[in-house]
Every structure is written in C-alpha cells, then in structure tokens.
C-alpha positions in Angstrom: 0.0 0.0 0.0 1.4 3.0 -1.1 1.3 6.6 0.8 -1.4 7.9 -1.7 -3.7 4.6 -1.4 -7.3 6.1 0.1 -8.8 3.2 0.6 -8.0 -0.7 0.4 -9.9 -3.0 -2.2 -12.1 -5.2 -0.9 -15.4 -7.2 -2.3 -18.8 -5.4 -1.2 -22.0 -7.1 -0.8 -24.5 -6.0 -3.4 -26.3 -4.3 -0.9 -23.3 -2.1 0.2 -22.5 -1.3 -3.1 -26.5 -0.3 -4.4 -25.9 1.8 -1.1 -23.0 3.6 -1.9 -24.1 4.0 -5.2 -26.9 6.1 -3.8 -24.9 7.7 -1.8 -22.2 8.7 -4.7 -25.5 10.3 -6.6 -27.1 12.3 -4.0 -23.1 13.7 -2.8 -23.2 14.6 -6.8 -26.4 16.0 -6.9 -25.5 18.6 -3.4 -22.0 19.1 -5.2 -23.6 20.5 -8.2 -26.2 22.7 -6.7 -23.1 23.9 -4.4 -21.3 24.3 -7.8 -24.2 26.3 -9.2 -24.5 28.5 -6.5 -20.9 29.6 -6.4 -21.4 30.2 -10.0 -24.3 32.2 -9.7 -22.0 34.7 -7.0 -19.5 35.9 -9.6 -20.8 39.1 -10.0 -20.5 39.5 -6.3 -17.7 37.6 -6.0 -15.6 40.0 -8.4 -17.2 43.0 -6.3 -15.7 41.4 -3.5 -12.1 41.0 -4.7 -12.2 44.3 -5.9 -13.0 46.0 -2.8 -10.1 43.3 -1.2 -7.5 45.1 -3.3 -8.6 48.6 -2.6 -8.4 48.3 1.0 -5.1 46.8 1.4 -4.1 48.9 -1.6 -5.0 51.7 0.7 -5.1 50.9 4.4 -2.5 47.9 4.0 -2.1 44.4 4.7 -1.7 43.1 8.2 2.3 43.0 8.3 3.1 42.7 12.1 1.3 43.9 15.1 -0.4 46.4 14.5 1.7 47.6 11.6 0.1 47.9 8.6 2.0 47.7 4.5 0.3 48.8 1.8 0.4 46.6 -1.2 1.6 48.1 -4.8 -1.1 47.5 -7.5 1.6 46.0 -9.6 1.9 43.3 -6.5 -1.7 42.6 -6.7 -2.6 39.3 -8.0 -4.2 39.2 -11.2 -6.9 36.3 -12.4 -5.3 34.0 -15.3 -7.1 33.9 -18.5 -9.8 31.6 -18.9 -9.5 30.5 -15.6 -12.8 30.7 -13.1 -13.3 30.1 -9.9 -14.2 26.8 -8.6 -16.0 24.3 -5.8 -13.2 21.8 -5.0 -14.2 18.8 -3.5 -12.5 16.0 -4.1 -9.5 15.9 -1.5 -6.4 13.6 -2.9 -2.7 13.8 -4.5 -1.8 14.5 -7.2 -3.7 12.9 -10.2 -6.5 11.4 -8.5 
C-alpha cells in the first residue's frame, strides 16, 4: 500500500454497493447545486475581490502587530485567462 492509497480493495456485498451507489448520486447532486451556487456569486464575488485590493491597496495588509504595508497595484494578483473560480471537492494527491 502506497502513501497515496485512500482506501484498500475489498469485495462489497450487493447491498453495500447499491448503497454507496446512492450515496455517490445524491453527494453529486449537493455538489452541483453547491457548484451552481458559487457560479451564480460571480458578479458579487468579483465586487468582492475588488473592494479586497482597494483596502489593502490603501489601508495595507496586516504585516506585524499592529503595523500595517500597503500593497503596490503592480503586486496585486491578477486572475489567469480563462481560468474561473471553482468548488473543489474531491480531497487527494496529485492525479487522483
């Protein structure tokens, strides 16, 4: 077994495995509707990261204490093109 094995093979009943069949669809159903959702806030979400950068383009970014840096625009990060924002849910290594 290697460190990136998540789970060991074994047979499963058909009953455990009409079960977690079910339960694969309805985790795929709430992931979606989660998925949609987060779509559906990118409008908002964009308003958000926009208002992000202001303040800590003005006020500045929490460096130490109560010492605050403000960042350059040029430091900002900037969102890759073509690339969206995304509902992760599959924890694993690389590849899986």
């Amino acid at each position: 077994m290697t460190f990136k094995t998540q789970s060991i093979e074994h047979p499963a009943s058909p009953e455990t495995q009409a079960w977690l069949d079910e339960e694969i669809a309805e985790q795929e159903e709430r992931f979606n509707a989660i998925a949609s959702h987060v779509d559906s806030l990118e409008p908002r979400r964009r308003q958000w990261y926009r208002e992000f950068f202001d303040r800590i383009n003005t006020l500045g970014f929490n460096a130490d204490g109560d010492s605050k840096i403000p960042i350059a625009l040029d430091d900002l990060p900037v969102q890759p093109e073509g690339r969206k924002d995304q509902v992760v849910w599959k924890h694993g290594a690389d590849g899986d």
